[in-house]
LOTIMAR-290315 format. One record per residue (C-alpha): residue in one letter; x, y, z. Coordinates in steps of 0.05 Angstrom, whole numbers, m for minus. Example, Ala and Ser with C-alpha at 12.3 -4.5 7.8 and 13.67 -1.06 7.14 Angstrom:
<sites>
site r=A, x=246, y=m90, z=156
site r=S, x=273, y=m21, z=143
</sites>
This chain:
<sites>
site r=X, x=m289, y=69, z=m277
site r=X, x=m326, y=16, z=m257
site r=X, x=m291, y=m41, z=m203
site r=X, x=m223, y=m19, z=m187
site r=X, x=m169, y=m54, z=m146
site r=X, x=m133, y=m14, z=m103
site r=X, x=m65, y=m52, z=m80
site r=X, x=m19, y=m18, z=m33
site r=X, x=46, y=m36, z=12
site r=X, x=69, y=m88, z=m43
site r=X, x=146, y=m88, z=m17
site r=X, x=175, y=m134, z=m54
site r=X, x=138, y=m193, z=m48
site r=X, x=133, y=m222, z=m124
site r=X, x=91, y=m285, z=m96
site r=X, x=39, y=m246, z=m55
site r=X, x=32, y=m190, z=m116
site r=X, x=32, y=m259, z=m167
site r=X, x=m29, y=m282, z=m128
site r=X, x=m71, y=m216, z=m115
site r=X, x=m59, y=m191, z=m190
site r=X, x=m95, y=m267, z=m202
site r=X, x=m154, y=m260, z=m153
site r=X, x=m156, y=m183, z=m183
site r=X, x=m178, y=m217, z=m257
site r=X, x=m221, y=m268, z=m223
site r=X, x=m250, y=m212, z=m192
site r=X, x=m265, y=m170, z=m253
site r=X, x=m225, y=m107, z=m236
site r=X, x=m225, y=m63, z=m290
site r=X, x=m169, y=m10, z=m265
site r=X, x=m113, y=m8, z=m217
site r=X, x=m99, y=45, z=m168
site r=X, x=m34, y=40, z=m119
site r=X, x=m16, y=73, z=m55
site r=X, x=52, y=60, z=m58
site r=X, x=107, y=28, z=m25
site r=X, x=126, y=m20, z=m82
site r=X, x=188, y=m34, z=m56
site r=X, x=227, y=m46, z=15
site r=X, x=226, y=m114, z=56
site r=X, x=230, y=m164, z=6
site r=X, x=264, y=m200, z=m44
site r=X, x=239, y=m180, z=m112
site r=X, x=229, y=m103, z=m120
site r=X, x=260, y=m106, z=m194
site r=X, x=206, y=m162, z=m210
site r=X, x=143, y=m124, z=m168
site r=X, x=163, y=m60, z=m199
site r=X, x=158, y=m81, z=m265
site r=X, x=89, y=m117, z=m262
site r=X, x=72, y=m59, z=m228
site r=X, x=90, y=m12, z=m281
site r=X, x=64, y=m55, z=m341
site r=X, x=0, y=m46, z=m300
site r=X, x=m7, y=27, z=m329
site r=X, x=m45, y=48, z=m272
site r=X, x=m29, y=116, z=m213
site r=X, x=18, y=100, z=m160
site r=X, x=30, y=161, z=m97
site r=X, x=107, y=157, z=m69
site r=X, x=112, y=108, z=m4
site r=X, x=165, y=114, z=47
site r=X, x=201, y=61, z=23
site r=X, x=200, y=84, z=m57
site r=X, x=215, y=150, z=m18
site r=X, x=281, y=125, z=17
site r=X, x=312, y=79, z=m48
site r=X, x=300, y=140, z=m98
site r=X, x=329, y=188, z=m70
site r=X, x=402, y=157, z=m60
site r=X, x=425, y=219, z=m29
site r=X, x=384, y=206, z=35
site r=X, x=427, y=202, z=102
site r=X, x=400, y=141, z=132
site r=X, x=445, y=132, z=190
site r=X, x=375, y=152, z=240
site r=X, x=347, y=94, z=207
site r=X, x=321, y=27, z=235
site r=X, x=388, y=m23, z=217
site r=X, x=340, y=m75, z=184
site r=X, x=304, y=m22, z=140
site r=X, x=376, y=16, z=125
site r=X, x=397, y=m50, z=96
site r=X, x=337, y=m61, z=54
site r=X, x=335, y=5, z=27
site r=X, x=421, y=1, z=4
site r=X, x=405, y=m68, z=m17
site r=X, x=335, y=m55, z=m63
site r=X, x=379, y=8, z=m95
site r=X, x=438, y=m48, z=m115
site r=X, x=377, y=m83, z=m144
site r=X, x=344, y=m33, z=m184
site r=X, x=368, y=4, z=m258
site r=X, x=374, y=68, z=m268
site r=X, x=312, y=89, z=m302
site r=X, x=276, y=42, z=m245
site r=X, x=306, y=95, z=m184
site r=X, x=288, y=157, z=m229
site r=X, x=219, y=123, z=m235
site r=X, x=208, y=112, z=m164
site r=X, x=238, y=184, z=m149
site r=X, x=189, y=216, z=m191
site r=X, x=120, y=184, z=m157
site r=X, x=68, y=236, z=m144
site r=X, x=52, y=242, z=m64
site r=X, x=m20, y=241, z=m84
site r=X, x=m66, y=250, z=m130
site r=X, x=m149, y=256, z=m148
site r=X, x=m189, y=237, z=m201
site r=X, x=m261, y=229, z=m217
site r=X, x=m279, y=232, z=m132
site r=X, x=m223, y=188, z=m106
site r=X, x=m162, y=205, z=m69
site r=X, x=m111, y=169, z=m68
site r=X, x=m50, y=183, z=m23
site r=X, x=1, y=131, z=14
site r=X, x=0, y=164, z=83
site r=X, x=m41, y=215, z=98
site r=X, x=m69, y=281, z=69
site r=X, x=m46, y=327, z=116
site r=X, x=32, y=328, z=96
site r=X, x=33, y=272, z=49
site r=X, x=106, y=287, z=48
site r=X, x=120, y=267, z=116
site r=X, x=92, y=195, z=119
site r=X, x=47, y=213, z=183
site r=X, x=10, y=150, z=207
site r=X, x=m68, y=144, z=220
site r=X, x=m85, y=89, z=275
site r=X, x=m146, y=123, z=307
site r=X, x=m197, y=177, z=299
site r=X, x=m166, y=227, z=323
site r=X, x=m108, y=217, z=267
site r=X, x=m158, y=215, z=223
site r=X, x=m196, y=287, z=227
site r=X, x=m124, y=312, z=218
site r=X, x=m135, y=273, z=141
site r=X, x=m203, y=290, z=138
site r=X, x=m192, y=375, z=140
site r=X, x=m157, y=362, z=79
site r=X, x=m190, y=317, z=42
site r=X, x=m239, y=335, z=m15
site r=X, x=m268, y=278, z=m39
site r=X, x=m311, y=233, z=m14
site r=X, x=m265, y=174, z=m4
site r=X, x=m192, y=171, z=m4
site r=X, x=m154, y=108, z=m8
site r=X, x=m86, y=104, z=31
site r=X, x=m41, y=41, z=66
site r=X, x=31, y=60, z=100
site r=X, x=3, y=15, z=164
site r=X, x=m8, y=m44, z=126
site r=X, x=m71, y=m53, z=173
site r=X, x=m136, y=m51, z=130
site r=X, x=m190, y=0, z=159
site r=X, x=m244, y=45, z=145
site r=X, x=m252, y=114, z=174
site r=X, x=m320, y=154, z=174
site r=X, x=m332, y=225, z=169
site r=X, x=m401, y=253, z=189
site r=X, x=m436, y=311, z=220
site r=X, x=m432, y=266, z=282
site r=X, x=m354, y=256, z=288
site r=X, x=m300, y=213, z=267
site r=X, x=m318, y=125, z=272
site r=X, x=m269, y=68, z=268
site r=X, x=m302, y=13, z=217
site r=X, x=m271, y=m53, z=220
site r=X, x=m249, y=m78, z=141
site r=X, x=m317, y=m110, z=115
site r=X, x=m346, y=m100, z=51
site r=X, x=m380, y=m35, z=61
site r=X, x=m429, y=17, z=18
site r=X, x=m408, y=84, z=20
site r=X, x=m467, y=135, z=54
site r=X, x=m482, y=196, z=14
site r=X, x=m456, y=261, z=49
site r=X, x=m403, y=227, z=83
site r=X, x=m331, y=217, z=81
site r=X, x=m286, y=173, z=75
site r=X, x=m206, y=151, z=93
site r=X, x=m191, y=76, z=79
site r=X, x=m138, y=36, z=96
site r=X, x=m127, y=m14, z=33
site r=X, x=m88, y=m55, z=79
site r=X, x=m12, y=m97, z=54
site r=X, x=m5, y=m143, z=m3
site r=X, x=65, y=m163, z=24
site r=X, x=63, y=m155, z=95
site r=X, x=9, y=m145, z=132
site r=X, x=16, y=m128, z=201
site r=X, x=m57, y=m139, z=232
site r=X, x=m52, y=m210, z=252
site r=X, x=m72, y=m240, z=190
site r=X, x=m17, y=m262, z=148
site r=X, x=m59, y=m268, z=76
site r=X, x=m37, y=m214, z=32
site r=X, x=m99, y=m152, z=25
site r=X, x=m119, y=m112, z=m28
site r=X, x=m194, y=m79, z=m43
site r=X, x=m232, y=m75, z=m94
site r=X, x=m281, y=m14, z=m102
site r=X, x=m340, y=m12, z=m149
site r=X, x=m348, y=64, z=m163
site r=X, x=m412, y=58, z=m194
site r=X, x=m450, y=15, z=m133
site r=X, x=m403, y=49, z=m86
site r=X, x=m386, y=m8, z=m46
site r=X, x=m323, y=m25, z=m19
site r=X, x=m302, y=m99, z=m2
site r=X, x=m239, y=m124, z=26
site r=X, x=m210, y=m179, z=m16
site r=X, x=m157, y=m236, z=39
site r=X, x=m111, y=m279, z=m11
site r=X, x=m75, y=m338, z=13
site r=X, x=m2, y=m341, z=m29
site r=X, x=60, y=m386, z=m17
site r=X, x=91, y=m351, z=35
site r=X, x=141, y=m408, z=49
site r=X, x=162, y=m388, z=m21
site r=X, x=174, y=m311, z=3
site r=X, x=209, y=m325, z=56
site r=X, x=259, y=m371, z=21
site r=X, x=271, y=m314, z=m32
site r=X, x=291, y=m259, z=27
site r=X, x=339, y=m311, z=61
site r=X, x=370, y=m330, z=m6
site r=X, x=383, y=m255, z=m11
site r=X, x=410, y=m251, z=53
site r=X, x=367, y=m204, z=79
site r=X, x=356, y=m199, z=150
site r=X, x=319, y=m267, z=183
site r=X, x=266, y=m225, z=222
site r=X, x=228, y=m204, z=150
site r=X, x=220, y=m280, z=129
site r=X, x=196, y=m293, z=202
site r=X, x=147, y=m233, z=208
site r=X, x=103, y=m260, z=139
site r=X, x=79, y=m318, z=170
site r=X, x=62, y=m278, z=240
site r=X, x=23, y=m233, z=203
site r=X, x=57, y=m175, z=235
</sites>
């Protein structure tokens, strides 16, 4: 491997996944690696799973893929706008797409990466990692040098050294030698740190340098496919907002 992308929290969104996949080859990734949550929130899982599947590459089990696979899942607990999405995306999808998503590994290694949609600790139960502390809970099980993960569609680096667990801000970044590593790939189709561009990375395994790729896409567009679907207004409105 030499530059791979790593795309994560796709949900949906064919125009933002249409325009990373393009800065991806203008990039000169080589390989794909996932984190999941393909699905959910948008318009277009049928079209976004597809691509994503013709990519060949990994991709761990998200919430999202979580809750439209498994179509026995009681989601009366659920938030109302995510119920609907999840009843709505199953309409969408075929058969061998649901038995697909139900089937996505929770996480997976390979040739000193990690890659995991939540966290390590449980990968199961979707935990979420906004600060250190979060993250030594990831770290204790983590084997590898660096693990890639998304779930809070914020993009972020976490450290691990003989001095403690540090908060890096998304930058392009080399990895240190005898360190660790937990990073946040961030949302290619809706990112919830303020900054509506859809966010992928791109990490070259040999250099060992990480760098944070932003992508403008036609957002407009999005948001016109979720309200000709008739899903609910807040998810066109929250793309712009980036939150």
């Amino acid at each position: 491997m030499a530059r791979i992308a790593i795309l994560g929290d796709i949900h949906s969104n064919l125009d933002a996944l249409n325009a990373v996949l393009d800065d991806c080859r203008a990039q000169g990734a080589e390989e794909f690696l996932c984190t999941g949550d393909i699905v959910g929130y948008n318009a277009c899982p049928h079209e976004c799973l597809q691509m994503v599947r013709e990519l060949g590459c990994p991709v761990m089990m998200g919430n999202h893929d979580f809750y439209v696979g498994c179509e026995s899942l009681n989601l009366d607990d659920f938030n109302p706008h995510a119920a609907m999405v999840v009843k709505w995306t199953r309409e969408q999808l075929s058969v061998d797409e649901i038995e697909y998503l139900r089937k996505l590994p929770f996480s997976i290694t390979l040739k000193g990466i990690t890659l995991v949609h939540a966290t390590m600790d449980r990968p199961e139960n979707f935990g979420y990692v906004f600060d250190n502390l979060q993250a030594q809970a990831n770290f204790t099980n983590q084997k590898t040098p660096v693990c890639f993960h998304g779930h809070t569609h914020c993009p972020m680096i976490y450290e691990h050294s003989i001095h403690g667990v540090y908060r890096i801000d998304p930058q392009d970044f080399k990895l240190q030698l005898g360190r660790k590593y937990f990073i946040n790939v961030g949302s290619v189709g809706q990112p919830r740190d303020g900054d509506p561009r859809a966010t992928y990375v791109i990490y070259d395994n040999l250099a060992k340098v990480v760098s944070f790729r932003r992508v403008e896409y036609d957002i407009a567009a999005a948001q016109a496919r979720i309200r000709a679907a008739g899903l609910p207004e807040r998810l066109a409105e929250r793309l712009a907002e980036g939150h």
